[in-house]
TIKE-331074 format. One record per atom (N, C-alpha, C): atom name; x, y, z; residue number from 1. Coordinates in Angstrom, 1 decimal. Layout:
N
atom east north up seq
CA X Y Z NUM
...
***
This chain:
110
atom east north up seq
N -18.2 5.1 -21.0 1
CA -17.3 4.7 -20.0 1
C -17.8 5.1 -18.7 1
N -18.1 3.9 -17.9 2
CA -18.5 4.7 -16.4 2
C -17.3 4.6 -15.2 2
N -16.0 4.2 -15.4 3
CA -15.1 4.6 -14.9 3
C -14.6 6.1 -14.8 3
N -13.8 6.3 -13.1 4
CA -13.3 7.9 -13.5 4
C -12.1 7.7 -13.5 4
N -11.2 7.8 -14.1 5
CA -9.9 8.4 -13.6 5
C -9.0 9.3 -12.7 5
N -8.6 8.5 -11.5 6
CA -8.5 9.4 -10.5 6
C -6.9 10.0 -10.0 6
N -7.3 11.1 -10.0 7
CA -5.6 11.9 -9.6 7
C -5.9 12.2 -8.3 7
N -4.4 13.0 -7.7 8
CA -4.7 13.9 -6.8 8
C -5.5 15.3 -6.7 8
N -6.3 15.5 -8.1 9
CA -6.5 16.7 -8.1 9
C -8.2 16.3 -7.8 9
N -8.5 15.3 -8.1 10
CA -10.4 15.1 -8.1 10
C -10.5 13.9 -6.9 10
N -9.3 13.4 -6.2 11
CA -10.1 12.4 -5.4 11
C -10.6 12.5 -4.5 11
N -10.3 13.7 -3.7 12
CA -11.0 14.0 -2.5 12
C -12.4 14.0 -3.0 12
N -13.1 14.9 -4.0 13
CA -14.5 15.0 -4.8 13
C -15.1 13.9 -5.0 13
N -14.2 12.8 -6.0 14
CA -14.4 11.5 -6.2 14
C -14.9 10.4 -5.3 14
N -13.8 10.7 -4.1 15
CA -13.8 9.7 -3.7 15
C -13.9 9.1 -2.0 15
N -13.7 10.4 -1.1 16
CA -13.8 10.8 -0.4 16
C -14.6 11.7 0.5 16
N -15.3 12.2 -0.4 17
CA -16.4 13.1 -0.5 17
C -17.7 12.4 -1.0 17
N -17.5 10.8 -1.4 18
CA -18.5 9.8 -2.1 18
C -19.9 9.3 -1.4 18
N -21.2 9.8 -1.6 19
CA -21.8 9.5 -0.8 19
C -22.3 7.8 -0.9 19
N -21.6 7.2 -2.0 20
CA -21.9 5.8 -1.7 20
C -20.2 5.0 -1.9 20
N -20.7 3.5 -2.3 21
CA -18.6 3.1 -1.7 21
C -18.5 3.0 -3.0 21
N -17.2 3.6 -3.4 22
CA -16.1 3.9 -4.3 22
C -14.8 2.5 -4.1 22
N -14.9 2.1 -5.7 23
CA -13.8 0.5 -6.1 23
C -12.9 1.3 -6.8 23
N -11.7 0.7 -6.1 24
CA -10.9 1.9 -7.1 24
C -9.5 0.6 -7.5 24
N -9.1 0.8 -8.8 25
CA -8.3 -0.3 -9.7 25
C -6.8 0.4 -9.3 25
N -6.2 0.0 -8.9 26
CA -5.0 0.7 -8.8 26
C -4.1 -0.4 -9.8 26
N -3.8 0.0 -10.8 27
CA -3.3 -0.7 -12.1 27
C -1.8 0.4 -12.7 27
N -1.4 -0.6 -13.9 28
CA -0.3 0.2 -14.3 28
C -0.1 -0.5 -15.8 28
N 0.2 0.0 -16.8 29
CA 0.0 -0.4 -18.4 29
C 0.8 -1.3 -18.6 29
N 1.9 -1.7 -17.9 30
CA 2.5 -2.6 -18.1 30
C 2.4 -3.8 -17.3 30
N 1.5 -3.9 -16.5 31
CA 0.8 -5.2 -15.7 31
C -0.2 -5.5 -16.8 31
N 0.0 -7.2 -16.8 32
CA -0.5 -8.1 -17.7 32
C -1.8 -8.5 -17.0 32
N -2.0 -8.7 -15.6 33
CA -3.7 -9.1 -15.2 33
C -4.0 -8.0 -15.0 33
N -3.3 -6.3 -14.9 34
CA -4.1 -5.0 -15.0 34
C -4.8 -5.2 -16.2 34
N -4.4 -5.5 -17.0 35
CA -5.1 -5.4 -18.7 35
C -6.0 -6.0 -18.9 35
N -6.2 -7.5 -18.1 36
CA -7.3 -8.7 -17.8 36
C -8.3 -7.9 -17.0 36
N -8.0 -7.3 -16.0 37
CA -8.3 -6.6 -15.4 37
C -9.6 -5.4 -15.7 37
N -9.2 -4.5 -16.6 38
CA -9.8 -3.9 -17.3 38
C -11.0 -4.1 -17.5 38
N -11.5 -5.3 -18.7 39
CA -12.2 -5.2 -19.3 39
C -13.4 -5.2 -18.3 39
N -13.4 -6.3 -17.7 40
CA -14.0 -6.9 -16.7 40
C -14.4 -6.0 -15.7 40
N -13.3 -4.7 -15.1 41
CA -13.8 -3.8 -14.3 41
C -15.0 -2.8 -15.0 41
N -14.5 -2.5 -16.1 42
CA -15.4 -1.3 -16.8 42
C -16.5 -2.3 -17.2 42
N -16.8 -3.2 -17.3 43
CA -18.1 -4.1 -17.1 43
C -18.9 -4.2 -16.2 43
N -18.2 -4.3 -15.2 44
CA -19.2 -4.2 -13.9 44
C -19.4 -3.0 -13.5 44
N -18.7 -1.8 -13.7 45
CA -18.8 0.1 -13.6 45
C -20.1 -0.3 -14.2 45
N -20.7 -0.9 -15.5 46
CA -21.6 -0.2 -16.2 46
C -23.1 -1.0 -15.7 46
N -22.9 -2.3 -14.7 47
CA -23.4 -3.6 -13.8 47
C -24.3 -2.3 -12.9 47
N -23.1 -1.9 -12.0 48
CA -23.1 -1.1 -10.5 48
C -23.5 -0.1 -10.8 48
N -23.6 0.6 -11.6 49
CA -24.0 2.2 -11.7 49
C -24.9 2.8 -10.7 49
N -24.7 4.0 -9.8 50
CA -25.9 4.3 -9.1 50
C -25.2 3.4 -7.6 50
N -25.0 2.3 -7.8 51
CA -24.6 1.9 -6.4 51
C -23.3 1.4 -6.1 51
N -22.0 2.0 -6.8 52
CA -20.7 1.6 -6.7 52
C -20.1 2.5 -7.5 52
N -19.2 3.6 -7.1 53
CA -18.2 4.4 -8.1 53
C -16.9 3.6 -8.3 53
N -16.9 3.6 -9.8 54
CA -15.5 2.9 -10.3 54
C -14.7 3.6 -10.6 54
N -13.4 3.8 -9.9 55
CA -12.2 4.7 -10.1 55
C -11.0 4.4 -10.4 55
N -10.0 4.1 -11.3 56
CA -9.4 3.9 -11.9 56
C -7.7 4.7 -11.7 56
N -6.5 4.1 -10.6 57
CA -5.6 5.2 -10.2 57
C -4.3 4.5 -11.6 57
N -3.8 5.0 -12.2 58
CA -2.8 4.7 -12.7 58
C -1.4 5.0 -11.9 58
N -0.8 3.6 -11.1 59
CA -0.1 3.7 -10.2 59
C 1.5 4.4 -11.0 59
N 1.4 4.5 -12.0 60
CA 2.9 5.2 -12.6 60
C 2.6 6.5 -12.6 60
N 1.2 7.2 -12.7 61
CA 1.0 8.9 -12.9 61
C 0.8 9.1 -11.8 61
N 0.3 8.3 -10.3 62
CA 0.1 8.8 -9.1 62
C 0.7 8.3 -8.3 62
N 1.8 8.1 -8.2 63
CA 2.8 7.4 -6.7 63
C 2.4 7.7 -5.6 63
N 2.0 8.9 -5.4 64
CA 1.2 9.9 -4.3 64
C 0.3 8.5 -3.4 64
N -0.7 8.8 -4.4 65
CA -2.3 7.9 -4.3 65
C -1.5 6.2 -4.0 65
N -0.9 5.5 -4.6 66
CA -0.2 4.6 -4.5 66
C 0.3 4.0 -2.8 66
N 1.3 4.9 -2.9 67
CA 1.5 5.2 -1.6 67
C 0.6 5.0 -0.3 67
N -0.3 6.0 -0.5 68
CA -0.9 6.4 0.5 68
C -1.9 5.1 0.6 68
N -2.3 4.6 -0.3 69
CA -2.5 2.6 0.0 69
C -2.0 1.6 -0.2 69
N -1.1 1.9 0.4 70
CA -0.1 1.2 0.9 70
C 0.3 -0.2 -0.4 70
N -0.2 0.4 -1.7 71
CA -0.1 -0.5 -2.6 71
C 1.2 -1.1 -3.0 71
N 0.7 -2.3 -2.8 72
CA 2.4 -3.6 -3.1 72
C 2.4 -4.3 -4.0 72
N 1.3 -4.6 -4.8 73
CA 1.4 -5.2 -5.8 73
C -0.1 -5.2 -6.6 73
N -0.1 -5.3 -7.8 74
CA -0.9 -4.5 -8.8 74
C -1.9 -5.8 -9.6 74
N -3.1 -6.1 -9.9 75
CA -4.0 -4.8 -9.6 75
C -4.2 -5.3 -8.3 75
N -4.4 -4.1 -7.7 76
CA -5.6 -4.0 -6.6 76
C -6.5 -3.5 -6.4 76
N -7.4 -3.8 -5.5 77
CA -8.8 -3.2 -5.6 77
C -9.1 -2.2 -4.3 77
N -9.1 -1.8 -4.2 78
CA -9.7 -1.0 -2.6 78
C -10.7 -0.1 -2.6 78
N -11.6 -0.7 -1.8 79
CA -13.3 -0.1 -1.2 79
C -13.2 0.8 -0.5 79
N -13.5 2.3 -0.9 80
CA -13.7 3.2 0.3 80
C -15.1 3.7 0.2 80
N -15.3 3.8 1.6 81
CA -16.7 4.6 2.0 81
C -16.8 5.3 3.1 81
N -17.4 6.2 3.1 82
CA -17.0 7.1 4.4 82
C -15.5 7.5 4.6 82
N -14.8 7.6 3.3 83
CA -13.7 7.8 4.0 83
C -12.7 7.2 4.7 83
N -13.4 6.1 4.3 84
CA -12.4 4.6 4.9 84
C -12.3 3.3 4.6 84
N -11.2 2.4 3.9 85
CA -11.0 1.7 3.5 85
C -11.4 0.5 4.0 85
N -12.6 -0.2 3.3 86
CA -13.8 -1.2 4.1 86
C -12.9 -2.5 3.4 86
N -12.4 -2.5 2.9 87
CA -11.9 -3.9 1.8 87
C -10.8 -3.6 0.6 87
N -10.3 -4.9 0.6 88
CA -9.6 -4.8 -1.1 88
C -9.5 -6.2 -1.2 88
N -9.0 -5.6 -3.1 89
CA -9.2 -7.4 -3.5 89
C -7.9 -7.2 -4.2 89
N -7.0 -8.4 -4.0 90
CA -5.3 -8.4 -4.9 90
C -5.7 -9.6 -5.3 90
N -5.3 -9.0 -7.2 91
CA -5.0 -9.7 -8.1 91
C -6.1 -9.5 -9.2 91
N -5.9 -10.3 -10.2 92
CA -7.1 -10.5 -10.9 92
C -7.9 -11.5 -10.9 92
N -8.7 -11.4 -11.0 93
CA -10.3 -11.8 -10.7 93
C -11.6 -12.4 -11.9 93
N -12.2 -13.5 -12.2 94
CA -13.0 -13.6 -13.5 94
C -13.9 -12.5 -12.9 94
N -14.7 -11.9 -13.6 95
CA -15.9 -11.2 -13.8 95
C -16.9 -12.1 -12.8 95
N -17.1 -13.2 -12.9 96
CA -18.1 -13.6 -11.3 96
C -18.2 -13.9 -10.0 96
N -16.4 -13.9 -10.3 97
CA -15.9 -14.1 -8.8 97
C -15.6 -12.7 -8.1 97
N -15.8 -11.9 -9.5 98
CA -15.8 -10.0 -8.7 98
C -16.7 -9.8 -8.0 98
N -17.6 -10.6 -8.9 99
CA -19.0 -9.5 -8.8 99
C -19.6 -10.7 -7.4 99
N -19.3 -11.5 -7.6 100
CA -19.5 -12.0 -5.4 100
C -18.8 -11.5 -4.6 100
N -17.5 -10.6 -4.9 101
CA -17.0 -10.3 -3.4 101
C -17.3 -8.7 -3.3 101
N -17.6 -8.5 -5.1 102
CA -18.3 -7.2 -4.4 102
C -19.9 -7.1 -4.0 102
N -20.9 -8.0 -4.2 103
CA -21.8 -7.6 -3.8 103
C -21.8 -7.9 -2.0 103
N -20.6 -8.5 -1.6 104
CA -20.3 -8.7 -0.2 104
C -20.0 -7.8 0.2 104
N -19.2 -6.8 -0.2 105
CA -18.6 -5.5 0.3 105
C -19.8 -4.7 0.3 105
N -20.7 -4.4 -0.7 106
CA -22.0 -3.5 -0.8 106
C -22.9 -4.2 0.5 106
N -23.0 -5.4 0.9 107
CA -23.9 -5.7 1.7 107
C -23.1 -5.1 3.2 107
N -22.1 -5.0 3.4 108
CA -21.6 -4.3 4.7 108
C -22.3 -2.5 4.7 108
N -22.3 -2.2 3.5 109
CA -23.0 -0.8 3.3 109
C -24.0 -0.6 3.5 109
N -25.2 -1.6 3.4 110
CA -26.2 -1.5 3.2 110
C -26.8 -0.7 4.6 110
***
């Protein structure tokens, strides 16, 4: 599994502290394209490795984290790097229409 699961207790470490950009799934177990969602993310975690941290918030155990991105509706995706939220992607996504908007987000990094 190259997903992390992120709380309040490791994201600053995770995710904020990330020396490259961090995708983070803000999902919840009872969303039906979170679940579509899924497979497809921890597929590309194992794609990106080395050049994309995949982090995983369960919006029912972190309302905190939720909150604080200003999350409205589920899944979402949001790119942070440096410390700052460079992008997000709402909704679900096939697996090649991900992996184009993320290698567009990686090329603002570069």
């Amino acid at each position: 599994m190259a997903t992390i699961k992120l709380t309040q207790d490791n994201f600053e470490d995770e995710v904020m502290n990330s020396n490259i950009p961090v995708i983070i799934d803000f999902w919840a177990s009872w969303c039906m394209p979170c679940q579509m969602m899924g497979p497809v993310f921890e597929s590309l975690s194992n794609e990106y490795k080395g050049n994309l941290v995949f982090g995983k918030v369960n919006t029912e155990e972190e309302q905190g984290l939720a909150a604080a991105f200003q999350v409205r509706s589920i899944p979402t995706l949001a790119v942070v790097y440096q410390g700052k939220v460079i992008d997000q992607i709402f909704g679900f996504a096939p697996k090649e229409i991900l992996k184009e908007k993320i290698e567009k987000i990686l090329a603002k990094t570069r």
